[in-house]
DSSP file (Angstrom, degrees, kcal/mol; ACC not computed):
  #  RESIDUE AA STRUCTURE BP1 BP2  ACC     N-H-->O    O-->H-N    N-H-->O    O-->H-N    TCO  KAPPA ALPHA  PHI   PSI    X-CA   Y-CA   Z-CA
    1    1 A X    >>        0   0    0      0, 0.0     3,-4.2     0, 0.0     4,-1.4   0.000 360.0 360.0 360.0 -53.3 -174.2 -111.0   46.9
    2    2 A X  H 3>  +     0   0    0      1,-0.3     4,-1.3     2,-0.2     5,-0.3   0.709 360.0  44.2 -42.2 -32.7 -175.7 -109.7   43.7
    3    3 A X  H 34 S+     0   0    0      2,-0.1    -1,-0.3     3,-0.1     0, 0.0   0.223 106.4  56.1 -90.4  42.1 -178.7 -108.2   45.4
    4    4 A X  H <> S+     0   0    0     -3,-4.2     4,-2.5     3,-0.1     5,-0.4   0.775 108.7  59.2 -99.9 -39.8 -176.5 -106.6   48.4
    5    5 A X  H  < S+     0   0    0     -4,-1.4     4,-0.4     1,-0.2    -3,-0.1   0.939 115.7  30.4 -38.2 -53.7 -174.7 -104.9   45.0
    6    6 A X  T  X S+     0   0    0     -4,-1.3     4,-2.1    -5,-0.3     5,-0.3   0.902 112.2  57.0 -79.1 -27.0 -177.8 -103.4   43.9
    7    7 A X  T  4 S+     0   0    0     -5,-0.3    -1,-0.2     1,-0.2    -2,-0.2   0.966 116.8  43.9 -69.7 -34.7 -179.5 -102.7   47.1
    8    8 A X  T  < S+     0   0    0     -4,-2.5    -1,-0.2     1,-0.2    -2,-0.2   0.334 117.4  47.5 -81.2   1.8 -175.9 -100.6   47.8
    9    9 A X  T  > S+     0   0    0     -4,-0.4     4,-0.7    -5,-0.4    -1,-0.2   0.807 115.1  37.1-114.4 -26.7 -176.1  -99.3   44.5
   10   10 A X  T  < S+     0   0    0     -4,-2.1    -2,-0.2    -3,-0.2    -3,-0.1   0.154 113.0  65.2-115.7   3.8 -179.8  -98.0   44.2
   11   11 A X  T  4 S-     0   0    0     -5,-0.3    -3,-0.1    -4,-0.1    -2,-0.1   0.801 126.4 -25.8 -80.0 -56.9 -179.7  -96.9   48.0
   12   12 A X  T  4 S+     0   0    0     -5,-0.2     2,-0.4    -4,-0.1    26,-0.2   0.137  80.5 124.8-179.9  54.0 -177.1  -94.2   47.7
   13   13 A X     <  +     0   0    0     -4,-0.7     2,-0.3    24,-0.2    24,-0.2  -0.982  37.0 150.3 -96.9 134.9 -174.5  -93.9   45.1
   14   14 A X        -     0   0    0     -2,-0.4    22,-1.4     2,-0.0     2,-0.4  -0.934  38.6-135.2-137.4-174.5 -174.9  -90.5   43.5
   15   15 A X  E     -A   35   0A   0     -2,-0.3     2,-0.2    20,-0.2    20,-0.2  -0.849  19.3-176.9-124.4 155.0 -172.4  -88.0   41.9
   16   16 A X  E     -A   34   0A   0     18,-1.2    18,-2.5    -2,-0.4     2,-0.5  -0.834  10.9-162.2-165.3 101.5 -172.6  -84.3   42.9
   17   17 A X  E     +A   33   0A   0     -2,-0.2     2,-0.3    16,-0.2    16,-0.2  -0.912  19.1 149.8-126.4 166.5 -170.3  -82.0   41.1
   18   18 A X  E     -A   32   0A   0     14,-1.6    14,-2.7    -2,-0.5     2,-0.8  -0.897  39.5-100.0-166.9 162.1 -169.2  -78.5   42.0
   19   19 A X  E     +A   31   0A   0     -2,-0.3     2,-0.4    12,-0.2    12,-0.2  -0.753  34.3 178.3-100.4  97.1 -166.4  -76.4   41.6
   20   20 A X  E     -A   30   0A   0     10,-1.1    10,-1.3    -2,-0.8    -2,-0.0  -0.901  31.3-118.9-129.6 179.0 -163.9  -75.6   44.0
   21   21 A X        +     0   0    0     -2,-0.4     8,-0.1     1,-0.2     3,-0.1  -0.269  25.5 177.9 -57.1 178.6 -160.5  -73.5   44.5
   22   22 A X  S    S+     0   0    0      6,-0.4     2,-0.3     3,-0.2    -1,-0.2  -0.059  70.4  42.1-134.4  11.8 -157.6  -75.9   45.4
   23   23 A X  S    S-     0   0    0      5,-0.2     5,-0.2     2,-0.2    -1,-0.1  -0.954  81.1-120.6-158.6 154.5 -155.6  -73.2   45.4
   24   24 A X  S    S+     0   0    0     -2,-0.3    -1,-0.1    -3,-0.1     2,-0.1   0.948  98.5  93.8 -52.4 -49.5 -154.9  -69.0   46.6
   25   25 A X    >   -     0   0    0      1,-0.2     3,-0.6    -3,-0.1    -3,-0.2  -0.288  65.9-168.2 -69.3 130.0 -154.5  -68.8   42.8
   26   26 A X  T 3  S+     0   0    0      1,-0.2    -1,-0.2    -2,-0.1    -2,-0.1   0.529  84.8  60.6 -74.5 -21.2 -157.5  -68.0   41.0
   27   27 A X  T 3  S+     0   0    0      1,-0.1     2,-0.9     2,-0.0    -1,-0.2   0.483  95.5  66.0 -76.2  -9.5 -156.3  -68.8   37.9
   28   28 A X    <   +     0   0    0     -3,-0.6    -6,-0.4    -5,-0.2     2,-0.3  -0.724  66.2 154.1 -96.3  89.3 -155.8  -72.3   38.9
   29   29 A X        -     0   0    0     -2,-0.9     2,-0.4    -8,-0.1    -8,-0.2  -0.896  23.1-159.5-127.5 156.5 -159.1  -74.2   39.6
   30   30 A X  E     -A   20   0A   0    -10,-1.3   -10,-1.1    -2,-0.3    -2,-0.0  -0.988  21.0-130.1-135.0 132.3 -160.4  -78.1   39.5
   31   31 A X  E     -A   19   0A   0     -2,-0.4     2,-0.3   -12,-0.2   -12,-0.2  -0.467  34.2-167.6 -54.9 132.1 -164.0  -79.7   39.3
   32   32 A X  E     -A   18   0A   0    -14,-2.7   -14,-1.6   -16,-0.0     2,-0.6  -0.993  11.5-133.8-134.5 155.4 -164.0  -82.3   42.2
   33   33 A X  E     -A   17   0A   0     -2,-0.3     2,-0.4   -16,-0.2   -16,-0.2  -0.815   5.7-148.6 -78.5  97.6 -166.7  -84.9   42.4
   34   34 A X  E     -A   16   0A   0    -18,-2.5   -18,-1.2    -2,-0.6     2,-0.4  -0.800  17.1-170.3 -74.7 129.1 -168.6  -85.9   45.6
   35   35 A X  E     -A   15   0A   0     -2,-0.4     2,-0.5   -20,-0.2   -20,-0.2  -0.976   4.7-162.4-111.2 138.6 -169.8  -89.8   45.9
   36   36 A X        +     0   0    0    -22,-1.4     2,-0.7    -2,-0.4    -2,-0.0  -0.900  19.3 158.1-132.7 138.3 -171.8  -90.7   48.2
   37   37 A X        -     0   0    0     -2,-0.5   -24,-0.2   -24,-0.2   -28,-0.1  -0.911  36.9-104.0-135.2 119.1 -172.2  -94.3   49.1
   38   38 A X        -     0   0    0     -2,-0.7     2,-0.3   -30,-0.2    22,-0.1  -0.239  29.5-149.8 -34.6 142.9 -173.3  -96.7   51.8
   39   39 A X        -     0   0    0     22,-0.1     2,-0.2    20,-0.0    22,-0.2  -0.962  10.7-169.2-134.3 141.0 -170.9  -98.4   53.7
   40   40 A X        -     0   0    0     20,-0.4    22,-2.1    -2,-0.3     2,-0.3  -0.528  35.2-101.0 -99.0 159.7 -171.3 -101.8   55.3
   41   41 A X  E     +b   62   0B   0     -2,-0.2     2,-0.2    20,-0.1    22,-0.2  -0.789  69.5 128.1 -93.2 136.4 -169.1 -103.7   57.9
   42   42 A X  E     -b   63   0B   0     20,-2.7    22,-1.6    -2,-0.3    23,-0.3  -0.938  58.5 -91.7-163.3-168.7 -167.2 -106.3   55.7
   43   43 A X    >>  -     0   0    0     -2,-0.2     3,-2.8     1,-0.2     4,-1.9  -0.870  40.7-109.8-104.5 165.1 -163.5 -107.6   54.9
   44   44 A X  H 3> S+     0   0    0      1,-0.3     4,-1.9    -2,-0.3     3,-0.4   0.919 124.0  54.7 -32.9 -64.2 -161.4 -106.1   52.1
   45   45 A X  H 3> S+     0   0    0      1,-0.3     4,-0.9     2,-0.2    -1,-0.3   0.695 107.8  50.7 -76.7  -5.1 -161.7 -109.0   50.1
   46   46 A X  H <> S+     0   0    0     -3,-2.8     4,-1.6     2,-0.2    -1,-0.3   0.911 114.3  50.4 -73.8 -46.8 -165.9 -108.6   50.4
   47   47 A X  H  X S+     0   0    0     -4,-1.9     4,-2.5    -3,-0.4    -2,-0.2   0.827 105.9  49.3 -54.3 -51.9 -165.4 -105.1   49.4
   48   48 A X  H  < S+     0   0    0     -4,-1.9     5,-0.3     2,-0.2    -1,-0.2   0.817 108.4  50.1 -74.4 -25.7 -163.3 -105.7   46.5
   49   49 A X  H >X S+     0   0    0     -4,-0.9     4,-4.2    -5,-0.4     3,-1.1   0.958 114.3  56.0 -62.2 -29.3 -165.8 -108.5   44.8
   50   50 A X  H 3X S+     0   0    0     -4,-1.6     4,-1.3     1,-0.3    -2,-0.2   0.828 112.5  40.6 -60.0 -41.2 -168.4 -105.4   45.7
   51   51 A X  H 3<>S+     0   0    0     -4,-2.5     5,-1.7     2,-0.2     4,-0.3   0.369 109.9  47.8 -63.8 -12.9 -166.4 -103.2   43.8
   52   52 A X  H X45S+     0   0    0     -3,-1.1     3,-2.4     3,-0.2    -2,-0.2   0.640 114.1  52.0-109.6 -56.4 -165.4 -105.0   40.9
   53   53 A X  H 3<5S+     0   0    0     -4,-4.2    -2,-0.2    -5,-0.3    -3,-0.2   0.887 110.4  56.5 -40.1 -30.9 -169.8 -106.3   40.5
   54   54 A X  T 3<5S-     0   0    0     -4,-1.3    -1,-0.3    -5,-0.2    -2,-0.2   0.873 113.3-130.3 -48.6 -49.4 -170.3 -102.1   40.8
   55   55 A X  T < 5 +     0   0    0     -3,-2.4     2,-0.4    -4,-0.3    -3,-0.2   0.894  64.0 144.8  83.4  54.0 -167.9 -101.7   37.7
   56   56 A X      < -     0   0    0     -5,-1.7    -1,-0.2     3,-0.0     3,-0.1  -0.852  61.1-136.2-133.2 163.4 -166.1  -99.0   40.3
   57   57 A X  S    S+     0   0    0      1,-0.5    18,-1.8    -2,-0.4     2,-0.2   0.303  88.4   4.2-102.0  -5.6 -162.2  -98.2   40.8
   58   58 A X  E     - C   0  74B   0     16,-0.2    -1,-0.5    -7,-0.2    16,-0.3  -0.725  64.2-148.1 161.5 155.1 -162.6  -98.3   45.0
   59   59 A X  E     - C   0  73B   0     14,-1.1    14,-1.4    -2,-0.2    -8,-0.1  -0.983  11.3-134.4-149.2  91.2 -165.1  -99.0   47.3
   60   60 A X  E     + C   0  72B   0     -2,-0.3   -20,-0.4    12,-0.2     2,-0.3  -0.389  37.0 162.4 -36.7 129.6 -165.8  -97.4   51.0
   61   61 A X  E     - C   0  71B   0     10,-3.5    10,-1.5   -22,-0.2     2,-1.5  -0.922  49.8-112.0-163.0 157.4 -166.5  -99.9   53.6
   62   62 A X  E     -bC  41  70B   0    -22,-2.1   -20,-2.7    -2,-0.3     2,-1.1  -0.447  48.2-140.7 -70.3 103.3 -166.6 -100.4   57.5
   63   63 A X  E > > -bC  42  69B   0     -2,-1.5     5,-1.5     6,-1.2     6,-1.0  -0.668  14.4-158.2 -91.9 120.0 -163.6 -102.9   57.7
   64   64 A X  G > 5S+     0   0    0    -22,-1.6     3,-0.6    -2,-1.1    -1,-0.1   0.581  91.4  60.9 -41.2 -33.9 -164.2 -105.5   60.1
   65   65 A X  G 3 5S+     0   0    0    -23,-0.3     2,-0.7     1,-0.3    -1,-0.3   0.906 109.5  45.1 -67.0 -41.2 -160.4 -106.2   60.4
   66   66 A X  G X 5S-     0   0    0     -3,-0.6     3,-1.1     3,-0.2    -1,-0.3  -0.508 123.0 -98.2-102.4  54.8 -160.0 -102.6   61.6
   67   67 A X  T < 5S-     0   0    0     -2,-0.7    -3,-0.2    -3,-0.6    -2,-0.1   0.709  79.3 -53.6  39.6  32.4 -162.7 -102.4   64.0
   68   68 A X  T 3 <S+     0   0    0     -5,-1.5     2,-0.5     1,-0.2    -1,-0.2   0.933  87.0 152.9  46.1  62.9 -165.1 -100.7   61.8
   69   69 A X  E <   -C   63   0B   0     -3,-1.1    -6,-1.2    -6,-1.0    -3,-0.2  -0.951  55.7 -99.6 -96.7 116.3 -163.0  -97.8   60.7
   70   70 A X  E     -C   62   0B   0     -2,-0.5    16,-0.8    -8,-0.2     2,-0.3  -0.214  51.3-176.0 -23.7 113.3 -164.1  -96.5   57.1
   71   71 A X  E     -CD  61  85B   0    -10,-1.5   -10,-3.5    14,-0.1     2,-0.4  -0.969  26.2-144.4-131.6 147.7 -161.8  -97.9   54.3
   72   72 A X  E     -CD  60  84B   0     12,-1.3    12,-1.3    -2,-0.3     2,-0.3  -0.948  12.2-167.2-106.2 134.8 -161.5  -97.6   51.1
   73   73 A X  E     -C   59   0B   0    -14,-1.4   -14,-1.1    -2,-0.4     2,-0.2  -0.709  22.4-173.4-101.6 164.9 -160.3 -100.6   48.9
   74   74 A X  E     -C   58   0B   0    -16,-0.3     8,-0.7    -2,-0.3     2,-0.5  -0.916  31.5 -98.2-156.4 172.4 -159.2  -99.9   45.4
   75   75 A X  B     -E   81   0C   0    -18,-1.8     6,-0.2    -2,-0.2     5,-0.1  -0.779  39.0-143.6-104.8 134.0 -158.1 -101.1   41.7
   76   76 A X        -     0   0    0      4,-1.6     3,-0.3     3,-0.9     5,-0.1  -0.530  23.1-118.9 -88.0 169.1 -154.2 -101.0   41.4
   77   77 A X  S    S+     0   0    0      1,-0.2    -1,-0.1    -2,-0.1     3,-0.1   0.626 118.6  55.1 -94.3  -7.5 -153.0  -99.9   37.9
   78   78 A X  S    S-     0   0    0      2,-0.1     2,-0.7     1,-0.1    -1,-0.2   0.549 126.2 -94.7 -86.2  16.4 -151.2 -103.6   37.9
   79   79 A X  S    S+     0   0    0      1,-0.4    -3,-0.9    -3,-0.3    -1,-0.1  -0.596  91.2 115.8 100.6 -68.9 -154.8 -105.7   38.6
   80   80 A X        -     0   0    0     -2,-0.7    -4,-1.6    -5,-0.1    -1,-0.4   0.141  62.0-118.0 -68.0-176.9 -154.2 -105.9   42.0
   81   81 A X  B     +E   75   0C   0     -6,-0.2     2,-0.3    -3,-0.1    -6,-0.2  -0.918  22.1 177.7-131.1  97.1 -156.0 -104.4   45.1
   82   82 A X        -     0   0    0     -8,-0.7     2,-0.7    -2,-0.4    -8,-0.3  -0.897  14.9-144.7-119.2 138.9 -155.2 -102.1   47.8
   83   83 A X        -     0   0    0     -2,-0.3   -10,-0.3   -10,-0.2     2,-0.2  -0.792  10.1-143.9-118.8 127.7 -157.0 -100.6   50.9
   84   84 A X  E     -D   72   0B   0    -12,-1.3   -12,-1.3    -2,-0.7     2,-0.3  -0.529  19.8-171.7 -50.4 136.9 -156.5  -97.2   52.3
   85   85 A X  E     -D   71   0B   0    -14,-0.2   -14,-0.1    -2,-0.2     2,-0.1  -0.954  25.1-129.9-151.9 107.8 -156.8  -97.3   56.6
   86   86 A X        -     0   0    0    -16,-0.8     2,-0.4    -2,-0.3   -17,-0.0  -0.508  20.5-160.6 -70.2 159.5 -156.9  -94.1   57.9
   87   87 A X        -     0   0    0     -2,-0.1    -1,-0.0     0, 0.0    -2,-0.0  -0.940  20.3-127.0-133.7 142.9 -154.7  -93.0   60.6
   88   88 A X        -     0   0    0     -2,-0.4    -2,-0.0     1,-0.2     0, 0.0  -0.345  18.1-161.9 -70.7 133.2 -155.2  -90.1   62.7
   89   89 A X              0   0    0      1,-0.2    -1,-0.2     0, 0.0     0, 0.0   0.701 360.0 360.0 -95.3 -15.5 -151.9  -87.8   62.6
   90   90 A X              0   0    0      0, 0.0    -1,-0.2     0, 0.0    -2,-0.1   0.601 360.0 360.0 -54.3 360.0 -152.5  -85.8   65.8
């Protein structure tokens, strides 16, 4: 598992930051951060060991539970673990 970390990690995390509005007010602006990352078919709980060997706060990956739908898994602020599932609202 330690080299799928680094092979995902020296493939294609980078940071890219840039400036945009988030709002009509002009006076009001925030830096946001693009990562961009591989993502692999795996389960949540593959994701989150991936995440924690990364040193990262949440993790993209094709979850295998969900039919390979792009999820994010993440660090709770109590230790534990949680995964974002989109769902389409249309």
């Amino acid at each position: 598992k330690a080299a799928t970390a680094a092979a995902v990690e020296a493939a294609a995390v980078a940071d890219v930051g840039m400036s945009v509005s988030v709002s009509e007010d002009e006076e009001w602006q925030e830096t946001v951060t693009e990562r961009f990352q591989a993502v692999r078919a795996c389960t949540a709980g593959d994701a989150a060991e991936e995440m924690e060997q990364l040193g990262n706060t949440f993790y993209a990956f094709k979850n295998i539970a969900q039919n390979g739908e792009v999820c994010v898994v993440y660090k709770r602020s109590d230790g534990g673990y949680g995964v974002v599932v989109p769902v389409d609202m249309d």
